[in-house]
DSSP file (Angstrom, degrees, kcal/mol; ACC not computed):
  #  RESIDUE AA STRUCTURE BP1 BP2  ACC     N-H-->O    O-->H-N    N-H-->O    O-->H-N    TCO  KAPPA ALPHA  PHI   PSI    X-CA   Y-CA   Z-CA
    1    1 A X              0   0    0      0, 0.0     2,-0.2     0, 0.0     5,-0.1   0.000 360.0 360.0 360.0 123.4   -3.8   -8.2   -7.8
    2    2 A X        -     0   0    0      1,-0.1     4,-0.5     3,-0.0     3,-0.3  -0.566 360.0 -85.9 -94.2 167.1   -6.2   -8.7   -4.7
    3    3 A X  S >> S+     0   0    0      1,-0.2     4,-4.2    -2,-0.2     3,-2.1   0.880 123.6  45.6   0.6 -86.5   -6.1  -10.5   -1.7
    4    4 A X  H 3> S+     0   0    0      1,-0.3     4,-1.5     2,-0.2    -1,-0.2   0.917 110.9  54.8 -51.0 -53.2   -7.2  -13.7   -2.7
    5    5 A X  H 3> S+     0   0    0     -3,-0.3     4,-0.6     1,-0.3    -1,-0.3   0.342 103.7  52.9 -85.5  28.5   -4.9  -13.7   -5.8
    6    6 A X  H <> S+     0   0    0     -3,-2.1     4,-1.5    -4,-0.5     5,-0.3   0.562 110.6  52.3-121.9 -45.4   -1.7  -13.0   -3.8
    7    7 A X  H  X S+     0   0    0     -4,-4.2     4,-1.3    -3,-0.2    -2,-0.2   0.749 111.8  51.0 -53.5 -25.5   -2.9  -16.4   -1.5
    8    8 A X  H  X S+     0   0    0     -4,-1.5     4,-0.6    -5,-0.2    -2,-0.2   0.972 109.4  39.7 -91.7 -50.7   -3.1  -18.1   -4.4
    9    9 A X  H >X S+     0   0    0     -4,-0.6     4,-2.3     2,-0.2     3,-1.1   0.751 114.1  51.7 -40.2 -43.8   -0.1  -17.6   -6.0
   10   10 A X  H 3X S+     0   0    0     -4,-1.5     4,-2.2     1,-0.2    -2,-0.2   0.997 110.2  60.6 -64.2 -65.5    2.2  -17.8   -2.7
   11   11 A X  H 3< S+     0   0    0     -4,-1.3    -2,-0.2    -5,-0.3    -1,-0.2   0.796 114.8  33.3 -29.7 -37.5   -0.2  -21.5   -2.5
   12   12 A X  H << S+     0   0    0     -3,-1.1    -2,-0.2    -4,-0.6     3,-0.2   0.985 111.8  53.5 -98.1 -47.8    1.4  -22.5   -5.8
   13   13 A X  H  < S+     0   0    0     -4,-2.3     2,-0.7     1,-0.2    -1,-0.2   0.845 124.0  36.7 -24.3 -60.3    4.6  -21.0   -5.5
   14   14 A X    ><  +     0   0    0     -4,-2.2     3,-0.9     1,-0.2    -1,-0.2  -0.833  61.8 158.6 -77.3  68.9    4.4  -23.3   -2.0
   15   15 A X  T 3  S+     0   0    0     -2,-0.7    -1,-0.2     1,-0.3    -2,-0.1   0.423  72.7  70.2-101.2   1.6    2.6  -26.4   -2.6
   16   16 A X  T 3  S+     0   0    0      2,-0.1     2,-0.4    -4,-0.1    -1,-0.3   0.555 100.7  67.8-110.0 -25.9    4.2  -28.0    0.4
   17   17 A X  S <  S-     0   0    0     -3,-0.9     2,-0.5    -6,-0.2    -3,-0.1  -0.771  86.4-118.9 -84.7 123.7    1.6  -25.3    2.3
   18   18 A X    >>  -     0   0    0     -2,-0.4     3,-2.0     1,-0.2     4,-1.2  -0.533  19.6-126.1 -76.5 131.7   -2.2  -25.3    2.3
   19   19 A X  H 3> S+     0   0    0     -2,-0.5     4,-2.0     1,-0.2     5,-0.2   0.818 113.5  56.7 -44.4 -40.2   -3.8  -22.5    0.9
   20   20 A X  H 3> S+     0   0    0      2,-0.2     4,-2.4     3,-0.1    -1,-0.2   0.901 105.7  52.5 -39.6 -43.8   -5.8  -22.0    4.1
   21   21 A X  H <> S+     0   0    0     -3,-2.0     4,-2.5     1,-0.2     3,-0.2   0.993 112.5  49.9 -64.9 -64.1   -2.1  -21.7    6.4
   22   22 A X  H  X S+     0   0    0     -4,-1.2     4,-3.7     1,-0.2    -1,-0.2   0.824 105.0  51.8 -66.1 -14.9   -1.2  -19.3    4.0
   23   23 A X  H  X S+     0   0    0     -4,-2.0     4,-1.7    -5,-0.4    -2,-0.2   0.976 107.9  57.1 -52.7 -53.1   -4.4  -17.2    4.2
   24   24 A X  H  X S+     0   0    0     -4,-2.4     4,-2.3    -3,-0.2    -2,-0.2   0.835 110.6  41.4 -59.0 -42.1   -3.9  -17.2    7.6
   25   25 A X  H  X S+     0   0    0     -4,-2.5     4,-1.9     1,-0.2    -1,-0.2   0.986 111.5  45.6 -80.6 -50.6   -0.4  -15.7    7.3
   26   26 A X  H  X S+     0   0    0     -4,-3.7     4,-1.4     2,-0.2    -1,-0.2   0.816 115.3  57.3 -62.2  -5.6   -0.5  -13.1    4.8
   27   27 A X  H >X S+     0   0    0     -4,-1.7     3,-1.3     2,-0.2     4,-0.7   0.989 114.1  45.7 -66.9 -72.3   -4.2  -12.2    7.2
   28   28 A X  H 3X S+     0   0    0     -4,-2.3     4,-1.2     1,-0.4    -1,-0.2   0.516 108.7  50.0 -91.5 -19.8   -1.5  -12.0    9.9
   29   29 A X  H 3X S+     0   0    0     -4,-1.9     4,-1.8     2,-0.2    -1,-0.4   0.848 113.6  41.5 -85.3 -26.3    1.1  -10.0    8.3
   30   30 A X  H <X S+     0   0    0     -4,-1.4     4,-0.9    -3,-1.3    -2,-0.2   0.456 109.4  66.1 -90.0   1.2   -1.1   -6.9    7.0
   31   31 A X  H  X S+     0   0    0     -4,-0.7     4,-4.0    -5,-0.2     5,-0.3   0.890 108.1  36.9 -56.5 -66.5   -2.7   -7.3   10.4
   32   32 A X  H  X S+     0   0    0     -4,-1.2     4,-1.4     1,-0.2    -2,-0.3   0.868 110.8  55.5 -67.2 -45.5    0.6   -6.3   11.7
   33   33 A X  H  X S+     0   0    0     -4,-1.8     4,-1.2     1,-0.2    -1,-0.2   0.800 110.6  49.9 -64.6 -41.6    1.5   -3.8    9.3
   34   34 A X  H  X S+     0   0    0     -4,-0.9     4,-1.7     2,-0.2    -2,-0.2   0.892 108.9  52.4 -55.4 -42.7   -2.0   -2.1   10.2
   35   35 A X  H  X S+     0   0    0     -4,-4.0     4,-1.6     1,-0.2     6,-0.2   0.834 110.5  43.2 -67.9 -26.1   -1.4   -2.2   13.7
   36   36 A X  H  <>S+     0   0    0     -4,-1.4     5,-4.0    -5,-0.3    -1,-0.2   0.859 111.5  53.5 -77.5 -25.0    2.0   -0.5   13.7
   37   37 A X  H ><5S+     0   0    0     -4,-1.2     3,-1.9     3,-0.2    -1,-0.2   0.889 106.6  55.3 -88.0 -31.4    1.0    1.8   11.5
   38   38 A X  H 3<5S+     0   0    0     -4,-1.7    -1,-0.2     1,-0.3    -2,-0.2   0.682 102.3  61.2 -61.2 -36.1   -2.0    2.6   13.9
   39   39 A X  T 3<5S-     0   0    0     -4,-1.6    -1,-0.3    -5,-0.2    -2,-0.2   0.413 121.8-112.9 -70.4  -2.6    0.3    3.0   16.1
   40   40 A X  T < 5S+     0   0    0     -3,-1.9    -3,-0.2     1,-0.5    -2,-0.2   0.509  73.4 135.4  81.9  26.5    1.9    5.8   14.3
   41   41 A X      < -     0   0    0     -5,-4.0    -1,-0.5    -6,-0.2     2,-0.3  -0.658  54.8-122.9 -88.0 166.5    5.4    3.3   13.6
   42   42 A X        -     0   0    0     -2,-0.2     2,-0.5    10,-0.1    10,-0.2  -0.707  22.4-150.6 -84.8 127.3    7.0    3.2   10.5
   43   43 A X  E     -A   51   0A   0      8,-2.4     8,-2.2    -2,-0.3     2,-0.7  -0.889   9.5-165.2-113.5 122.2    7.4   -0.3    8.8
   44   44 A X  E     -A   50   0A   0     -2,-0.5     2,-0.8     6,-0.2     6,-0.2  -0.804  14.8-177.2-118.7  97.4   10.0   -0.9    6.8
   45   45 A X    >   -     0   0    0      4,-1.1     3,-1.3    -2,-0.7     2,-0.4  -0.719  37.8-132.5 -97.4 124.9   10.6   -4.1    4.0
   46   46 A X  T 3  S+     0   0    0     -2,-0.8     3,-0.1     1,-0.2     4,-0.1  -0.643  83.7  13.7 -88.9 167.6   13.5   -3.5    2.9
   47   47 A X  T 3  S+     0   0    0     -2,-0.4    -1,-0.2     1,-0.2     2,-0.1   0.496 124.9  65.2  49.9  22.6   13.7   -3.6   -1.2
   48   48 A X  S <  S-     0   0    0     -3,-1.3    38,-0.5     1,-0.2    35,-0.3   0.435 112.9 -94.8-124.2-102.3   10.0   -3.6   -1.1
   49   49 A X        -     0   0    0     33,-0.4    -4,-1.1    -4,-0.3     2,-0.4  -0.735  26.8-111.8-159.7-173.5    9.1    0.0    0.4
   50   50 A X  E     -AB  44  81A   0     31,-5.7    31,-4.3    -2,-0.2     2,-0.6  -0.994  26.1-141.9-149.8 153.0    8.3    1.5    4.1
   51   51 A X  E     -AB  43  80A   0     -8,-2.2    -8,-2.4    -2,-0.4     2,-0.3  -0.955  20.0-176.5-126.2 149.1    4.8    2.8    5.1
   52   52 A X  E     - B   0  79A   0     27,-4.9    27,-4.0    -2,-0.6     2,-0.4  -0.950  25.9-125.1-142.8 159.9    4.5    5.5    7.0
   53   53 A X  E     - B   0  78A   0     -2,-0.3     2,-0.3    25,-0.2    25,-0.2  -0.806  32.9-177.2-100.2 142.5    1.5    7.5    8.7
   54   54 A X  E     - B   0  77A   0     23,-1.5    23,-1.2    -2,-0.4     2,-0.5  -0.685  16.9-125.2-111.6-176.3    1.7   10.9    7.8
   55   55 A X  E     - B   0  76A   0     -2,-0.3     2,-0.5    21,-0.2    21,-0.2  -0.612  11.7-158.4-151.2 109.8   -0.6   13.5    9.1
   56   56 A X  E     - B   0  75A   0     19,-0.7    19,-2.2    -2,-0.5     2,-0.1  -0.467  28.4-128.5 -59.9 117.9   -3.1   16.4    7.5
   57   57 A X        -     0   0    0     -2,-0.5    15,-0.1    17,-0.2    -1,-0.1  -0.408  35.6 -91.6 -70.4 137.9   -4.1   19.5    9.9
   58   58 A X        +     0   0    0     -2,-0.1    15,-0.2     1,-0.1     2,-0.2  -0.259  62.9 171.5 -47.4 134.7   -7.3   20.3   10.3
   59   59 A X  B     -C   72   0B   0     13,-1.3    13,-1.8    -3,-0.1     2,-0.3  -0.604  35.6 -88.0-135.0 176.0   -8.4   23.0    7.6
   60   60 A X        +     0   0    0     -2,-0.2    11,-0.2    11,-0.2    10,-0.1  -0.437  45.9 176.0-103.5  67.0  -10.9   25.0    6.0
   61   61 A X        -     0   0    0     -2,-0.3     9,-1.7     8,-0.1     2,-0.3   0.571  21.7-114.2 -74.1-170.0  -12.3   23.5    3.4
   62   62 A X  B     -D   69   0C   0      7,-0.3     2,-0.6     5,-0.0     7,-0.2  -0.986  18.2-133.8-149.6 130.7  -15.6   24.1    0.3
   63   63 A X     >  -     0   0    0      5,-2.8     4,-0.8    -2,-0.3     5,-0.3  -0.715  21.7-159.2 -65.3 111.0  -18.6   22.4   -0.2
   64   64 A X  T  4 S+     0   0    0     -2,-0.6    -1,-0.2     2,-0.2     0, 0.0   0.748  95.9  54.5 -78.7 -13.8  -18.2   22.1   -4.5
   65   65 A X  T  4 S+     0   0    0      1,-0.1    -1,-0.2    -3,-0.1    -2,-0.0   0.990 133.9   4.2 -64.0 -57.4  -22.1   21.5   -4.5
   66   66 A X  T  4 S-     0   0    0      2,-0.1    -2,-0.2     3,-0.0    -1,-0.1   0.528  86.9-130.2 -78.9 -10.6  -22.9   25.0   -2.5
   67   67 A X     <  +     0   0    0     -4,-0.8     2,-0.2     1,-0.1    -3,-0.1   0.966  57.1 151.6  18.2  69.1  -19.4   26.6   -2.1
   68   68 A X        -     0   0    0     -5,-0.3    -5,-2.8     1,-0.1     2,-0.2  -0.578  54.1-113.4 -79.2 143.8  -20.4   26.9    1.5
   69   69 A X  B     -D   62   0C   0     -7,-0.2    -7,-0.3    -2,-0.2     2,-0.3  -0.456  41.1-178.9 -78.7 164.5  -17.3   26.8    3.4
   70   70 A X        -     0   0    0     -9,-1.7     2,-0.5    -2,-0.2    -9,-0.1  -0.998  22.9-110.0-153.3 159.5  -17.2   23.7    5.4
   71   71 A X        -     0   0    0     -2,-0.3     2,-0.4   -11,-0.2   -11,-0.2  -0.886  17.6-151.2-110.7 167.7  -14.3   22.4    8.2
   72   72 A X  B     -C   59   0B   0    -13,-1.8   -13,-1.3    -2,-0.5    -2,-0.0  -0.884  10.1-136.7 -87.6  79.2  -12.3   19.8    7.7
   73   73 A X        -     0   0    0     -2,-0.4   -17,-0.0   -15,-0.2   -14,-0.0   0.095  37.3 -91.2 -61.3 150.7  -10.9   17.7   10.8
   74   74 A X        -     0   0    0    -16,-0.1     2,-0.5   -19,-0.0   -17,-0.2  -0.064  48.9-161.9 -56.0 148.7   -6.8   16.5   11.0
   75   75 A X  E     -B   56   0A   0    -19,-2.2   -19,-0.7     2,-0.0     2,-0.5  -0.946  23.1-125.9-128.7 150.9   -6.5   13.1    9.4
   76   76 A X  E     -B   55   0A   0     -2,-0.5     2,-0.2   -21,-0.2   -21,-0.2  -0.960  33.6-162.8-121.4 118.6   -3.6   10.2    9.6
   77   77 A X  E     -B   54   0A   0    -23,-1.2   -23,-1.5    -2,-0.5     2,-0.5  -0.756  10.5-137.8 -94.2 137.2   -2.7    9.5    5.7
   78   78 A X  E     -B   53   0A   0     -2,-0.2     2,-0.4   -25,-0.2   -25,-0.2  -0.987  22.6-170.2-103.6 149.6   -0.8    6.1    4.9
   79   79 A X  E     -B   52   0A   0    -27,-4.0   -27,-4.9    -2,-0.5     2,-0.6  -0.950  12.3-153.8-138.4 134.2    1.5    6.9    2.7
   80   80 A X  E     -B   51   0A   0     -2,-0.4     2,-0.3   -29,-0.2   -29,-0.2  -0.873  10.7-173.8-109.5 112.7    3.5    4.1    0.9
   81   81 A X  E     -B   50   0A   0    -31,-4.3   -31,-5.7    -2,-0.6     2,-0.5  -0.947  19.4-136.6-109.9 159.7    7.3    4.9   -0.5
   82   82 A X      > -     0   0    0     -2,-0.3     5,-0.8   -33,-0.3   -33,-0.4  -0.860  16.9-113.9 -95.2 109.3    9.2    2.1   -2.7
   83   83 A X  T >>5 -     0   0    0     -2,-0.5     4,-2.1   -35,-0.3     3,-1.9   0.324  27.0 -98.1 -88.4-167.1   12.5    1.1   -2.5
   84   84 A X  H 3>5S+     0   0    0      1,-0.3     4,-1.5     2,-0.2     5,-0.1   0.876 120.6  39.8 -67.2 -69.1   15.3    1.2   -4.5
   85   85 A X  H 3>5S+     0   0    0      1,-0.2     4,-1.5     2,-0.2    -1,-0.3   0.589 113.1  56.2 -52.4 -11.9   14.9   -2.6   -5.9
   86   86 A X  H <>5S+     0   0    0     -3,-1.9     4,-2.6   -38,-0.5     5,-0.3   0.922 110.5  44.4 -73.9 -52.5   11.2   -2.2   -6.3
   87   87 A X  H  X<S+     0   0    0     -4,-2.1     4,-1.3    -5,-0.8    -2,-0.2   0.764 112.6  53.0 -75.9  -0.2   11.9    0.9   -8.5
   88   88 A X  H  X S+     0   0    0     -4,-1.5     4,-1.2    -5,-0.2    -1,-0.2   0.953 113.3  45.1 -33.1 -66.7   14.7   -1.0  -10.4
   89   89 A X  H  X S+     0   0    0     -4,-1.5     4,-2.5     2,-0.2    -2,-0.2   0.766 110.5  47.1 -60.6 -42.0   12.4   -3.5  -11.1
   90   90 A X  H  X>S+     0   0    0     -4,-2.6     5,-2.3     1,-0.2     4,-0.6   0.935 116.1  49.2 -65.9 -59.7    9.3   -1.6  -12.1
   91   91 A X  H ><5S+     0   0    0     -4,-1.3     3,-0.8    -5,-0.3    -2,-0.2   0.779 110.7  48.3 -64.6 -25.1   11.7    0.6  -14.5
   92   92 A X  H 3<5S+     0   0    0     -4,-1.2    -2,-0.2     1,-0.2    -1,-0.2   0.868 111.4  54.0 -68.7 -46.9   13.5   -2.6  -16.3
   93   93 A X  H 3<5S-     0   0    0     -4,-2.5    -2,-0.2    -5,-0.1    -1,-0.2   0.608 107.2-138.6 -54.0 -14.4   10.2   -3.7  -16.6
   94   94 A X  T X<5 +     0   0    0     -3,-0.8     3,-1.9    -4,-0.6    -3,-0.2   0.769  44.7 164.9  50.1  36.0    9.1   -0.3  -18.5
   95   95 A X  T 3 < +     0   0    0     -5,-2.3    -1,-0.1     1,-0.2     3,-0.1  -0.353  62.5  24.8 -70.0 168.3    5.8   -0.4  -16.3
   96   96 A X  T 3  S+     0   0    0      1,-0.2    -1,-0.2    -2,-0.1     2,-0.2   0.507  91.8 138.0  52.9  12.0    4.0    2.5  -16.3
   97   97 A X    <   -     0   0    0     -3,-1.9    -1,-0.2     1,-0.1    -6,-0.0  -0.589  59.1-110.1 -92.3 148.4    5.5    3.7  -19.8
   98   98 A X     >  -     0   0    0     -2,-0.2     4,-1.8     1,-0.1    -1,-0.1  -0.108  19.6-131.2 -60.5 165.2    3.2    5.4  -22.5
   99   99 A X  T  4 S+     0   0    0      2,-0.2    -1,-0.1     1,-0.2    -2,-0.0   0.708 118.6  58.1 -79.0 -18.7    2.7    2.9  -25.8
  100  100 A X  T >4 S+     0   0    0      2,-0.2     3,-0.6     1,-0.2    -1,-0.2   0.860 104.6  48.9 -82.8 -29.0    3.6    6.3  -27.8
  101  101 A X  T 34 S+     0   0    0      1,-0.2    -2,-0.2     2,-0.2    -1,-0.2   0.975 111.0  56.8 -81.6 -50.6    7.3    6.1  -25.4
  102  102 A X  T 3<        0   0    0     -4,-1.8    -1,-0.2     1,-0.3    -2,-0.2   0.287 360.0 360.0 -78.7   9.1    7.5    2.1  -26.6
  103  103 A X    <         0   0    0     -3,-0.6    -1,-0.3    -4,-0.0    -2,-0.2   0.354 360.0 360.0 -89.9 360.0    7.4    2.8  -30.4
């Protein structure tokens, strides 16, 4: 699901809301979730997940064209965990199971 189809669905869900007002909101909530995160907080939905910044050290890395050594600069990873009721849901659902596990 992208963007757009996550405004659209909340629109129908909502019909009493214009699809625009709700662009405007989920806009304003992953706004916020970027900014905190930019900020190096943790955000935390609960039964959803939390995101959190984690952070890579600067390294030594390899060119795979040349295998030249090359460096690497430190980096701020976001890293997404899920929580409990999201993996409840996801496992009742059997997502992510092989077709060979669902014979």
């Amino acid at each position: 699901m992208i963007k757009s189809e996550l405004v659209l669905k909340i629109a129908e869900q909502n019909p009493h809301l214009y699809q625009r007002d709700v662009e405007i909101l989920v806009n304003a909530i992953l706004d916020t979730i970027s900014d905190a995160l930019a900020r190096g907080d943790r955000v935390e939905l609960r039964g959803f997940g939390a995101f959190s910044v984690k952070r890579r050290e600067a390294r030594r890395g390899r060119n795979p064209r040349t295998g030249a050594a090359v460096a690497v600069s430190e980096k701020a990873i976001p890293v997404f965990k899920t929580g409990k009721e999201m993996r409840q849901r996801l496992n009742a659902a059997g997502i992510g199971e092989s077709a060979s596990a669902a014979e």
